[in-house]
C-alpha positions as CSV (number, residue, x, y, z in Angstrom):
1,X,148.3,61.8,175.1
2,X,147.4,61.1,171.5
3,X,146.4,58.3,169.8
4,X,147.7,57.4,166.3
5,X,146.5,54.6,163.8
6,X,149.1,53.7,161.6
7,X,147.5,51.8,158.9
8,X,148.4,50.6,155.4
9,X,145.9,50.9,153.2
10,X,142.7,53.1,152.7
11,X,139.0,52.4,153.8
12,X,136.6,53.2,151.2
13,X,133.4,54.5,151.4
14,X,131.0,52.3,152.9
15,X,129.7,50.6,155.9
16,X,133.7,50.1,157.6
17,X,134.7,53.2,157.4
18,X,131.3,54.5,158.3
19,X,131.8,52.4,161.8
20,X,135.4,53.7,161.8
21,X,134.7,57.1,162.0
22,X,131.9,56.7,164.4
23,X,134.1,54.3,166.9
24,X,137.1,57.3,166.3
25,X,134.4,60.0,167.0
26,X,132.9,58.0,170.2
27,X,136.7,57.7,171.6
28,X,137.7,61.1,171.5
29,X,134.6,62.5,172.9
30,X,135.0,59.9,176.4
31,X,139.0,60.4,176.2
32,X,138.7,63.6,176.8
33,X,138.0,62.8,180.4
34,X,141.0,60.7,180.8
35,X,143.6,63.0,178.9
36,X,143.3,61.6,175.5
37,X,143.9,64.5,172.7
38,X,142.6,63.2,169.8
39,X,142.8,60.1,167.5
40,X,144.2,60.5,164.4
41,X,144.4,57.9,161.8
42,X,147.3,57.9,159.1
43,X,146.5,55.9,156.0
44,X,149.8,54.7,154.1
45,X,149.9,53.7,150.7
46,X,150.1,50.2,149.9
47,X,153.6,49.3,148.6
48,X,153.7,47.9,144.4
49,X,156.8,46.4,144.8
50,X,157.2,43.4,143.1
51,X,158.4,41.4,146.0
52,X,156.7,40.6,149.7
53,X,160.2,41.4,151.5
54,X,160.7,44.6,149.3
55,X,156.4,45.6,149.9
56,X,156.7,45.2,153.8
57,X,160.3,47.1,153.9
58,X,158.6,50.1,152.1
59,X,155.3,49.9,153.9
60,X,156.8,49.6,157.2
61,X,159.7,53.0,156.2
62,X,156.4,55.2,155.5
63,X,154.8,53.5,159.0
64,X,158.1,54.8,160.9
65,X,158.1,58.5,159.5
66,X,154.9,58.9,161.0
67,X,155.0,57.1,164.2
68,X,155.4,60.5,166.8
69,X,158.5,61.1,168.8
70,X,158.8,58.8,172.1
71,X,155.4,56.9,171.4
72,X,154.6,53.5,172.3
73,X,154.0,51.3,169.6
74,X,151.8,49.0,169.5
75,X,151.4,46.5,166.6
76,X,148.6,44.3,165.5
77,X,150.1,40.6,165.1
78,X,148.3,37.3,164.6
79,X,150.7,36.1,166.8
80,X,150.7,38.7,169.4
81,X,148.6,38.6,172.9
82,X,145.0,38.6,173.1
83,X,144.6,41.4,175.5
84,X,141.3,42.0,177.0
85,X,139.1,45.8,177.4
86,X,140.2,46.2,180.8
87,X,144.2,45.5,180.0
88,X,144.4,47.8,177.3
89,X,142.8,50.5,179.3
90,X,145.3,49.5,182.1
91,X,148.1,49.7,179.7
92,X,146.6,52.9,178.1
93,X,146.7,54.4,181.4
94,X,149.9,53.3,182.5
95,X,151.4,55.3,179.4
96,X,149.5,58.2,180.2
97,X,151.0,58.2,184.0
98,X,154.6,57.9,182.3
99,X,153.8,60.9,180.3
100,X,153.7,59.6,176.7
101,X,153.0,61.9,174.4
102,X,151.4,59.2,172.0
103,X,150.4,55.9,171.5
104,X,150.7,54.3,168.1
105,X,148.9,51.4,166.7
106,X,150.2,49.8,163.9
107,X,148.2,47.8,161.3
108,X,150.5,46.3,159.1
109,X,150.0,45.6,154.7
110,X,149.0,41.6,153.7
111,X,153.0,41.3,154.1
112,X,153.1,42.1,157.2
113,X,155.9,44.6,159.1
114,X,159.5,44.7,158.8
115,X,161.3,42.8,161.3
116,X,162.9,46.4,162.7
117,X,159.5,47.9,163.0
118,X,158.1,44.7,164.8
119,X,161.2,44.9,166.8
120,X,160.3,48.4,168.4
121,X,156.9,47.4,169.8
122,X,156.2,47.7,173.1
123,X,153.5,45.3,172.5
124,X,152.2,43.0,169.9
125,X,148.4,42.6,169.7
126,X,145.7,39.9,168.7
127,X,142.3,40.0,168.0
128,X,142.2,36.3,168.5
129,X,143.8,33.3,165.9
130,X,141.4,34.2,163.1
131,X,143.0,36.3,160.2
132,X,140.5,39.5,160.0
133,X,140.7,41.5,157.2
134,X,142.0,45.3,157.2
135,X,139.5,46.9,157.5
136,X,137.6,44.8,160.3
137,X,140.9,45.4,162.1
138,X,140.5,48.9,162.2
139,X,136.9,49.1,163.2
140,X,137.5,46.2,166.4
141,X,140.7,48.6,167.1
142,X,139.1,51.7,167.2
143,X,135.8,50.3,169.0
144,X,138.5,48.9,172.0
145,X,140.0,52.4,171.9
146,X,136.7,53.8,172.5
147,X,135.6,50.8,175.3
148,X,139.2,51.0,177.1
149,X,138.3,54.9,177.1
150,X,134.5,53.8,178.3
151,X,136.5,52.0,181.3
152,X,138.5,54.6,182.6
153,X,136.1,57.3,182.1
154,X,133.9,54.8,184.6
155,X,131.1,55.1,181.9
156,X,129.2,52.3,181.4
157,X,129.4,50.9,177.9
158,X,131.7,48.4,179.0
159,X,129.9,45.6,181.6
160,X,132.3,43.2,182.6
């Protein structure tokens, strides 16, 4: 199973995507043990539209054409669930026992997703009530990756 992060908008060099790429480094080497193929991040370019409806419809058309073929999607949402490590490793294994080919996590522009996009998660996710930024977003994501990955490999990063 593969994991794609669907992401609108680039890191730049510095400290987050320095902890990005060691988080997505970490979580493919322990997914390995639990079927994970690799984790592969897709940056999409913000949208300059001049309007908020007409930015997230753009945004969320170049987030479809590279979600794979029969993944789950997964979206970050303010207003999704708070999930906790061992959860998303449930779910993540659950998907992997249905034989999904890929999971996709999608981290939507400051507009936010298109209604259809939201409309084909299989699960809207929170990282609490706080708005994070971006690029926070995609470290904390990436780290759970690599904890949920921690929990099924029975390693013992994650100490509940």
């Amino acid at each position: 199973m593969r994991i794609v992060i669907a992401a609108v908008g680039r890191l730049k060099q510095g400290p987050e995507r320095e902890l990005a790429a060691d988080y997505r480094k970490r979580a493919e080497s322990v997914g390995r043990a639990f079927g994970l193929r690799d984790v592969e991040i897709v940056e999409i370019r913000e949208s300059r539209a001049g309007d908020a409806e007409r930015r997230r419809t753009e945004e969320s058309i170049a987030i479809a054409n590279v979600i794979p073929e029969g993944a789950i999607i997964v979206i970050l949402d303010e207003h999704g669930i708070a999930l906790g490590s061992a959860a998303l490793a449930a779910s993540l294994r659950e998907w992997r026992a249905d034989n999904r080919p890929a999971v996709c996590f999608v981290i939507g522009g400051a507009d936010g997703l298109a209604v259809t996009l939201r409309g084909r998660a299989k699960l809207r996710l929170a990282f609490g009530p706080a708005t994070w930024p971006h690029q926070l977003v995609r470290v904390m994501l990436l780290e759970q990756i690599y904890r949920a990955g921690t929990i099924l490999a029975g390693h013992p990063y994650h100490r509940a």
